[in-house]
VOLOKOL-838071 format. One record per atom (N, C-alpha, C, O, CB): residue number from 1; x, y, z; atom name. Coordinates in steps of 0.1 Angstrom, whole numbers. Glycine has a CB too. Layout:
REM VOLOKOL-838071
+-----+-------+-------+-------+------+
!   n !    c1 !    c2 !    c3 ! atom !
+-----+-------+-------+-------+------+
! NUM !     X !     Y !     Z !   CA !
...
+-----+-------+-------+-------+------+
REM end
This chain:
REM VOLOKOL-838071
+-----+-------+-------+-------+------+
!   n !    c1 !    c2 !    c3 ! atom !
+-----+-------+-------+-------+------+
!   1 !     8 !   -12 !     0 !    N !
!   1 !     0 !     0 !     0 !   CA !
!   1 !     9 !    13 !     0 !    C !
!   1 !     6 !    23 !    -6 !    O !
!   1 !    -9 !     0 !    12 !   CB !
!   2 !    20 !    10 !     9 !    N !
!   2 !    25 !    24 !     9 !   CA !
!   2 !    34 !    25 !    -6 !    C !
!   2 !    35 !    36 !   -11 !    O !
!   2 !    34 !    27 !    24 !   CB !
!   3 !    40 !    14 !   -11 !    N !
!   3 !    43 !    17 !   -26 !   CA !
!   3 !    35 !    27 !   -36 !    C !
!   3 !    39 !    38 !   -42 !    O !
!   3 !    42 !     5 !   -31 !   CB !
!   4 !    25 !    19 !   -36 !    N !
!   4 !    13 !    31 !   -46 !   CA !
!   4 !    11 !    41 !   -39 !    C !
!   4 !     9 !    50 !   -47 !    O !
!   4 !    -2 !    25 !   -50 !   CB !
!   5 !     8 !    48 !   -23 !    N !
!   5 !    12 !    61 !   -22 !   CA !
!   5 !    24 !    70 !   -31 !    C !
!   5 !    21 !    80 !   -37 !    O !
!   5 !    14 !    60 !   -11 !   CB !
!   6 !    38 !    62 !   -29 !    N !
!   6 !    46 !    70 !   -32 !   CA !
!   6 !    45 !    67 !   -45 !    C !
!   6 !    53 !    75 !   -51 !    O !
!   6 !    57 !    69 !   -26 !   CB !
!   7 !    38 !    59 !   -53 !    N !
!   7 !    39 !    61 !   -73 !   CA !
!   7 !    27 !    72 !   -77 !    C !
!   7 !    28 !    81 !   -86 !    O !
!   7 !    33 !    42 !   -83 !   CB !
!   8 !    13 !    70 !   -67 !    N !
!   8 !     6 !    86 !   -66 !   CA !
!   8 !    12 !    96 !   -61 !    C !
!   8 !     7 !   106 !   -64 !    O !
!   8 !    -6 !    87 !   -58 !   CB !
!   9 !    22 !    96 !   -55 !    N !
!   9 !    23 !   107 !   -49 !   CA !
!   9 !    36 !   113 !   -60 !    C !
!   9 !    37 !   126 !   -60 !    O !
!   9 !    26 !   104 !   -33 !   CB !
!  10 !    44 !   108 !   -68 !    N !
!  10 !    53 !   105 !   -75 !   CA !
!  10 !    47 !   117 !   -93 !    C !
!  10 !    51 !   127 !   -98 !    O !
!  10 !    54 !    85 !   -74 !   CB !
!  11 !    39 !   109 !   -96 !    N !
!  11 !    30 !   110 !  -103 !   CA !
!  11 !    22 !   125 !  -106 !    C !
!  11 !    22 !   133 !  -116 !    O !
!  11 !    24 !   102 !   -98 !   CB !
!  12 !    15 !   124 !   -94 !    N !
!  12 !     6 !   139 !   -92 !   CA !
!  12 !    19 !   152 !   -87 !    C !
!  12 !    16 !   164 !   -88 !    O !
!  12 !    -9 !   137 !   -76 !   CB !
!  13 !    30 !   147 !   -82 !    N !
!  13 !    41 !   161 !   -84 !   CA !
!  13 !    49 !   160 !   -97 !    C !
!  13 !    60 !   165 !   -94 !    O !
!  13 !    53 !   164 !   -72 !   CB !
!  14 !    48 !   155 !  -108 !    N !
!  14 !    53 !   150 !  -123 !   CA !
!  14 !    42 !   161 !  -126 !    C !
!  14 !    46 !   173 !  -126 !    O !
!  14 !    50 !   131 !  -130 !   CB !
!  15 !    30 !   157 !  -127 !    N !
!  15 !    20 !   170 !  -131 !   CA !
!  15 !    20 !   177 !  -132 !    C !
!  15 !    21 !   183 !  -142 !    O !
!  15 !    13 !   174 !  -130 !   CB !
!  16 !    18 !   185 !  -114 !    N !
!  16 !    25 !   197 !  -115 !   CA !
!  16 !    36 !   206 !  -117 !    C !
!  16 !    35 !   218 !  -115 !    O !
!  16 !    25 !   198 !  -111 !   CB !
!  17 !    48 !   198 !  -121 !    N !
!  17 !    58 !   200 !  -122 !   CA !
!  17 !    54 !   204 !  -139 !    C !
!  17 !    57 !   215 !  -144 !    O !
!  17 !    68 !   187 !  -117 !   CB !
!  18 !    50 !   199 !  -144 !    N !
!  18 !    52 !   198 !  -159 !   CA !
!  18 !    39 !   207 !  -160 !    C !
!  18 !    41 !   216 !  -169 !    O !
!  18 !    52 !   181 !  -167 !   CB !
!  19 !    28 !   209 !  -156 !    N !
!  19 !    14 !   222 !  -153 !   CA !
!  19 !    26 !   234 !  -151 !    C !
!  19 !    27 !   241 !  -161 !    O !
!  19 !     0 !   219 !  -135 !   CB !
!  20 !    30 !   237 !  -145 !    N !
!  20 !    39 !   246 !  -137 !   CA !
!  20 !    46 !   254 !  -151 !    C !
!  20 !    44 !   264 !  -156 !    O !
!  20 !    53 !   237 !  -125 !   CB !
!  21 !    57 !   242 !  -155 !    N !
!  21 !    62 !   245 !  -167 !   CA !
!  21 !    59 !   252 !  -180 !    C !
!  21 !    66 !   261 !  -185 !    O !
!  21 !    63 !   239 !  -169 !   CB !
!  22 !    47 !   245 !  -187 !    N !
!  22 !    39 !   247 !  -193 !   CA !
!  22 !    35 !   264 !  -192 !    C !
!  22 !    40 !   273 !  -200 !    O !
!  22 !    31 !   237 !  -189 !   CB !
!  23 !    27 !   266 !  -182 !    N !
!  23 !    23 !   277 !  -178 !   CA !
!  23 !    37 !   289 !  -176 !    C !
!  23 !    34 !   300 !  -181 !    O !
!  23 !    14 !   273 !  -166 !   CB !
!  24 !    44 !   288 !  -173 !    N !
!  24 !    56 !   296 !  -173 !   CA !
!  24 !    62 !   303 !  -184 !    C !
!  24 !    70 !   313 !  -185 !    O !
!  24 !    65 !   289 !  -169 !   CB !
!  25 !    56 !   294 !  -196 !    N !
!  25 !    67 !   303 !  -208 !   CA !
!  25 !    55 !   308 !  -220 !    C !
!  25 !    43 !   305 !  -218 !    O !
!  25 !    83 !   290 !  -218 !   CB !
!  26 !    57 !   313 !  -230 !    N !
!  26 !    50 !   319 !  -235 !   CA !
!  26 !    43 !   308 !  -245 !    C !
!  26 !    31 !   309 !  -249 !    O !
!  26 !    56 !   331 !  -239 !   CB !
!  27 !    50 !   298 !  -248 !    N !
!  27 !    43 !   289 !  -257 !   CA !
!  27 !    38 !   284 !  -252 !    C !
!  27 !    27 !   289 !  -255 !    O !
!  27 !    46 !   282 !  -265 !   CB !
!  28 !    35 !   275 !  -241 !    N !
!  28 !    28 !   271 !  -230 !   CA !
!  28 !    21 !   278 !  -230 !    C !
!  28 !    13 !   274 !  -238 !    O !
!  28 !    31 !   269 !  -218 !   CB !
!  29 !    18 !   288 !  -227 !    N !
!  29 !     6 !   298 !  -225 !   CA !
!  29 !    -2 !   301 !  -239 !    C !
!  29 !   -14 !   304 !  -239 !    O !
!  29 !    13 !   313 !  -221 !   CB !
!  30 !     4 !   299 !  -248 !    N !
!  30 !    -3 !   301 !  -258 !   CA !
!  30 !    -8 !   289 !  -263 !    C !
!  30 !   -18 !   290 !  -270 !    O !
!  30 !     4 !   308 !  -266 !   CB !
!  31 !    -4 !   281 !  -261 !    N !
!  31 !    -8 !   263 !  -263 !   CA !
!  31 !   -19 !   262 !  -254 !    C !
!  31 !   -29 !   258 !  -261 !    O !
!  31 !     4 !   250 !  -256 !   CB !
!  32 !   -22 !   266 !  -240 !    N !
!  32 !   -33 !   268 !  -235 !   CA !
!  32 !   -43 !   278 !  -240 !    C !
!  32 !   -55 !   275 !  -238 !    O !
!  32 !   -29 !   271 !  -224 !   CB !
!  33 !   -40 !   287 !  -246 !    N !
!  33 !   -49 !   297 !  -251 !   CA !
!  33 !   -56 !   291 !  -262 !    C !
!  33 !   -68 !   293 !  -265 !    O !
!  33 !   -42 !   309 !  -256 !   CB !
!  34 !   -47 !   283 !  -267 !    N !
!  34 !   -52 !   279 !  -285 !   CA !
!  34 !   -62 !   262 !  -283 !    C !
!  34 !   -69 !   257 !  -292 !    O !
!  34 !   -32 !   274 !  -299 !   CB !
!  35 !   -60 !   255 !  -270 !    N !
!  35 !   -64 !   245 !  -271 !   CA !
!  35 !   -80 !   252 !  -264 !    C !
!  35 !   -89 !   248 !  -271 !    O !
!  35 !   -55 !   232 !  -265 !   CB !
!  36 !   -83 !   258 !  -257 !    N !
!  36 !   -93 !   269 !  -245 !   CA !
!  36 !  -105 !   269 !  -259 !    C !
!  36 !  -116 !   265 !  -261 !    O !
!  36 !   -83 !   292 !  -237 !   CB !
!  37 !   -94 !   277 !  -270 !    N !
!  37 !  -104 !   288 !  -279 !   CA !
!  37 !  -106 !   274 !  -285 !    C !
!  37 !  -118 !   273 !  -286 !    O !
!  37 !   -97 !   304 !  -291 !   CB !
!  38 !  -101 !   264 !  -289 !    N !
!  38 !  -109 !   252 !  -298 !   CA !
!  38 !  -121 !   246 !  -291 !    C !
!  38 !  -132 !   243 !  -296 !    O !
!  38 !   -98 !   239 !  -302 !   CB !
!  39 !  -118 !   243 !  -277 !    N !
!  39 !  -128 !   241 !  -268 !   CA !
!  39 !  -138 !   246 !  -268 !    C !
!  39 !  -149 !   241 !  -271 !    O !
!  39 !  -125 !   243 !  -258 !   CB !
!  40 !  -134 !   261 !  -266 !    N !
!  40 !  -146 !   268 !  -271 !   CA !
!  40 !  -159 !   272 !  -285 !    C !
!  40 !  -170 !   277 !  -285 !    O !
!  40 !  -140 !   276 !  -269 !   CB !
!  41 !  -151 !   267 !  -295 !    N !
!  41 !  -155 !   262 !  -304 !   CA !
!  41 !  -164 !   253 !  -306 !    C !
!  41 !  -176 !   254 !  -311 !    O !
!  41 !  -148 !   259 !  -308 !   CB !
!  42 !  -159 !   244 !  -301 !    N !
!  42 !  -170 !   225 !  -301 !   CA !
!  42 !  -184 !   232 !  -291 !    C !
!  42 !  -195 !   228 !  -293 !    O !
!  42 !  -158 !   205 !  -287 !   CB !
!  43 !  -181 !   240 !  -283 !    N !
!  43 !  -190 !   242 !  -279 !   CA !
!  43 !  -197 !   256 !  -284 !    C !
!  43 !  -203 !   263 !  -276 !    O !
!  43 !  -188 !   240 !  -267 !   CB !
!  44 !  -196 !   259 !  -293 !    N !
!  44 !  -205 !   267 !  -301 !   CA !
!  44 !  -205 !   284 !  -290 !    C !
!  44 !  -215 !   291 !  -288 !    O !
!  44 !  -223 !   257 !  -301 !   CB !
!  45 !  -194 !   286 !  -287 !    N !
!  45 !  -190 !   295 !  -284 !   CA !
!  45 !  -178 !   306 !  -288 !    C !
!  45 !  -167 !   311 !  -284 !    O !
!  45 !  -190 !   290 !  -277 !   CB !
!  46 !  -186 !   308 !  -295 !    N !
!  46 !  -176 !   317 !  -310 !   CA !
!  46 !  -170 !   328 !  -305 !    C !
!  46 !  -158 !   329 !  -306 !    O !
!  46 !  -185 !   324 !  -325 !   CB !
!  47 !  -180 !   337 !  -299 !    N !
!  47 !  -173 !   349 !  -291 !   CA !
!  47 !  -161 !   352 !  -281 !    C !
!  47 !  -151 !   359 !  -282 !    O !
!  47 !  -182 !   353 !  -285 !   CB !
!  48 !  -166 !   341 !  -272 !    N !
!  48 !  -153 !   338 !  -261 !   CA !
!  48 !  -143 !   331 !  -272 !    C !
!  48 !  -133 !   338 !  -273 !    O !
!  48 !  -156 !   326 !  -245 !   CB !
!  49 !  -142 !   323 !  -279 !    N !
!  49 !  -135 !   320 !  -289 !   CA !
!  49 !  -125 !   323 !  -295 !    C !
!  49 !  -114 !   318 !  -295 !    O !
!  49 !  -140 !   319 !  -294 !   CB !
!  50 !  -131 !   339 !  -303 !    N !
!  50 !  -127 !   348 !  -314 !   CA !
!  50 !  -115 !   355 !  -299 !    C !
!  50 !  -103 !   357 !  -301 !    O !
!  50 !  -143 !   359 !  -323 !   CB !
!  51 !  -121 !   358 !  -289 !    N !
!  51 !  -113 !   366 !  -278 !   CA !
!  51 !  -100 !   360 !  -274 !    C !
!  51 !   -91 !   367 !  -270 !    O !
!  51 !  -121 !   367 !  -266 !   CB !
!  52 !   -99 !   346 !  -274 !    N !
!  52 !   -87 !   336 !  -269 !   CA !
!  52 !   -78 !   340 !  -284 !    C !
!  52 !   -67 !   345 !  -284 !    O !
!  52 !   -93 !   314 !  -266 !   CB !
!  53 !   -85 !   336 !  -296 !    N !
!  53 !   -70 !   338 !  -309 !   CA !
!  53 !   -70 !   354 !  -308 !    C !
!  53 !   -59 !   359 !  -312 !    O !
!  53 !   -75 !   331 !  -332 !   CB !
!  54 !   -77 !   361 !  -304 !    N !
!  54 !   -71 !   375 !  -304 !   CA !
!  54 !   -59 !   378 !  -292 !    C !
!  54 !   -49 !   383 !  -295 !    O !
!  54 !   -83 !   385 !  -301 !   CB !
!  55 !   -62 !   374 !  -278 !    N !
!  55 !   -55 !   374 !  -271 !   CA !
!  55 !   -42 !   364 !  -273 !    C !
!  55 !   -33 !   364 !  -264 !    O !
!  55 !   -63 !   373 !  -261 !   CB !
!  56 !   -41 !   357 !  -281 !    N !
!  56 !   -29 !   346 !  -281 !   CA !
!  56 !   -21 !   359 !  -295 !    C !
!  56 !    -9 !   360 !  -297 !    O !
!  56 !   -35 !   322 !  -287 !   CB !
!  57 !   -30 !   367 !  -301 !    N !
!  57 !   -18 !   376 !  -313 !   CA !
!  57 !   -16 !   384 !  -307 !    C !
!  57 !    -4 !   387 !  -307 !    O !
!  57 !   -22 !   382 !  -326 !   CB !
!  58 !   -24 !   390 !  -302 !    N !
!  58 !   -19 !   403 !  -290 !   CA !
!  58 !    -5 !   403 !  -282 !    C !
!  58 !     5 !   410 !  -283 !    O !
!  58 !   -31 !   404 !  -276 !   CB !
!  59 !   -10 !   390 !  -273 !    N !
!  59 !     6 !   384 !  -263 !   CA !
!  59 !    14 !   373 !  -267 !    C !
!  59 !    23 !   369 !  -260 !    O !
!  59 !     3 !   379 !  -246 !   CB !
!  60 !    12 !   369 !  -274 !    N !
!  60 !    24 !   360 !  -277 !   CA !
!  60 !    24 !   359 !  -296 !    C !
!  60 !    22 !   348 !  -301 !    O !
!  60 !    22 !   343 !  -268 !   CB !
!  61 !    25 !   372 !  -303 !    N !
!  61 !    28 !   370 !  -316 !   CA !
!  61 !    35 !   362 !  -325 !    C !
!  61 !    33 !   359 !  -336 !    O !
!  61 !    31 !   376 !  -319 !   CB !
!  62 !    50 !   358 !  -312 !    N !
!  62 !    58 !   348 !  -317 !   CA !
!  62 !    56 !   335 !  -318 !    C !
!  62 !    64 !   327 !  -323 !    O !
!  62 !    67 !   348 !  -313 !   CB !
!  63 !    49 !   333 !  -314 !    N !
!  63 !    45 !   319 !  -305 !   CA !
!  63 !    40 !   308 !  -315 !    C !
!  63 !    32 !   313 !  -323 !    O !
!  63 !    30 !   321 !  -293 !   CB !
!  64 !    42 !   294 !  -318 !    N !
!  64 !    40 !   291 !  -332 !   CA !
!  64 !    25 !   285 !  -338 !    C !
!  64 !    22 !   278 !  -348 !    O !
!  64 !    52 !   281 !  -336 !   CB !
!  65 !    17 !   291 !  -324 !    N !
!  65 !     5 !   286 !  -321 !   CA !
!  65 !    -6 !   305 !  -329 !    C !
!  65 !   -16 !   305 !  -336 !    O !
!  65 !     6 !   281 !  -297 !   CB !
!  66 !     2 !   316 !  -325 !    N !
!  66 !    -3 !   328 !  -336 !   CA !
!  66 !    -7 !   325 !  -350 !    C !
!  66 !   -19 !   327 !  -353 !    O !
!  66 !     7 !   338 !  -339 !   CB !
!  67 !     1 !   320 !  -359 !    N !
!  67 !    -7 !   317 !  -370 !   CA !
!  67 !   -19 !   307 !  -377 !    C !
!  67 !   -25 !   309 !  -387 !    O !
!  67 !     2 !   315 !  -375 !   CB !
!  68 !   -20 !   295 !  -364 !    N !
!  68 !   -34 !   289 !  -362 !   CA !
!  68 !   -44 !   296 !  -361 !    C !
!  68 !   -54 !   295 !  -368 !    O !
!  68 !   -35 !   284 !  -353 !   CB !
!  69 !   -38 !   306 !  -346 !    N !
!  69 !   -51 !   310 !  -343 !   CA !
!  69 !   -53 !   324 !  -351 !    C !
!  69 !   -64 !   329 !  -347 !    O !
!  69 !   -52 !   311 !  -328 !   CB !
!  70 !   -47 !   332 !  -361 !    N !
!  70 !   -50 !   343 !  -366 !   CA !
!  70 !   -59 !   333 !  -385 !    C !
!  70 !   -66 !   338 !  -393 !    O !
!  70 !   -33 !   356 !  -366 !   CB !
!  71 !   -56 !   321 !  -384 !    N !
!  71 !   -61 !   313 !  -392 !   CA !
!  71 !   -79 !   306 !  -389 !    C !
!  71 !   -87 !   300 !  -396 !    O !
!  71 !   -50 !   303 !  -393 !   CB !
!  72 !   -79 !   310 !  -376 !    N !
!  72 !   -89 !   300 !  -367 !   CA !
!  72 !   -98 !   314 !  -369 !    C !
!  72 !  -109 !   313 !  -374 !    O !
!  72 !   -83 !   292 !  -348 !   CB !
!  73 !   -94 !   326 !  -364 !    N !
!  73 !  -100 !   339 !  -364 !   CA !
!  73 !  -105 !   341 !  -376 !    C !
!  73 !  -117 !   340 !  -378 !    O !
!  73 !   -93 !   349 !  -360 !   CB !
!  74 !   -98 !   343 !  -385 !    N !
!  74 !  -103 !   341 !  -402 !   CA !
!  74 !  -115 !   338 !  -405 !    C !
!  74 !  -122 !   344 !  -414 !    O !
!  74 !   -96 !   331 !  -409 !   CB !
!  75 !  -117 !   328 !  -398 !    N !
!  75 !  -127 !   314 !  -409 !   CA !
!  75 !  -140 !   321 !  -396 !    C !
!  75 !  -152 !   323 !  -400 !    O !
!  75 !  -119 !   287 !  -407 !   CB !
!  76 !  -136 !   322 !  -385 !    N !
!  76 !  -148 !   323 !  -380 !   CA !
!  76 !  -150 !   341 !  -378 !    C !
!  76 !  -160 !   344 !  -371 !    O !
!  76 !  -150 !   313 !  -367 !   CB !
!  77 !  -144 !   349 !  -383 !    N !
!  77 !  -150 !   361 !  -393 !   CA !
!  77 !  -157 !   359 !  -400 !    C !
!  77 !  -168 !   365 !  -401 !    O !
!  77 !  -144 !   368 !  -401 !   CB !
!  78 !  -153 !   349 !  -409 !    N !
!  78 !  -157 !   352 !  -420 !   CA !
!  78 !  -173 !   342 !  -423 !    C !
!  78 !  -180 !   343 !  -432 !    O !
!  78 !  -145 !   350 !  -430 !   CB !
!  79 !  -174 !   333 !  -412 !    N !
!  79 !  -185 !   323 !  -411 !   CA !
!  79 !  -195 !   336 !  -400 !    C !
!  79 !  -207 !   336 !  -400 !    O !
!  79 !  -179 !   303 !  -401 !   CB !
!  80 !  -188 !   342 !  -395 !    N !
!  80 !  -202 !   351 !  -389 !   CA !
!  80 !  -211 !   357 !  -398 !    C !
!  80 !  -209 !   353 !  -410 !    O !
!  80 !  -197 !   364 !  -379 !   CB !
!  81 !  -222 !   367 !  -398 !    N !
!  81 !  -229 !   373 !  -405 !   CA !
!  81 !  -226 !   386 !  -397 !    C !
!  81 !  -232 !   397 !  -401 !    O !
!  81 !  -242 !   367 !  -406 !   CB !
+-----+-------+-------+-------+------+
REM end
């Protein structure tokens, strides 16, 4: 029993460790932004949507996740009325 404590316990600070990371640099951040706004998508939520690929060109222009989402913005301009 106390083995699988320490492989959960092992495990769930791997996560965070690597959540942590993630979140720290700007592609991470923008990888979160771009997977949020697709999310947002499937669920027929275009507005908050269109706001995530704007906010991922705004702050992280370099990021190699910008040209998706200024591609993702595009299509659903241009699918609005």
């Amino acid at each position: 029993m106390l083995y699988f404590k320490r492989i959960r316990r092992f495990f769930l600070g791997a996560i965070f460790v690597f959540s942590f990371l993630a979140c720290s640099n700007p592609e991470g951040k923008s990888a979160q932004l771009y997977e949020t706004a697709q999310f947002e998508e499937q669920q027929f939520n275009l507005k908050h949507a269109k706001q995530l690929y704007e906010e991922i060109l705004k702050k992280y222009p370099e990021s190699s996740f910008a040209p998706k989402a200024q591609k993702r913005l595009d299509a659903l301009k241009e699918a609005s009325p």
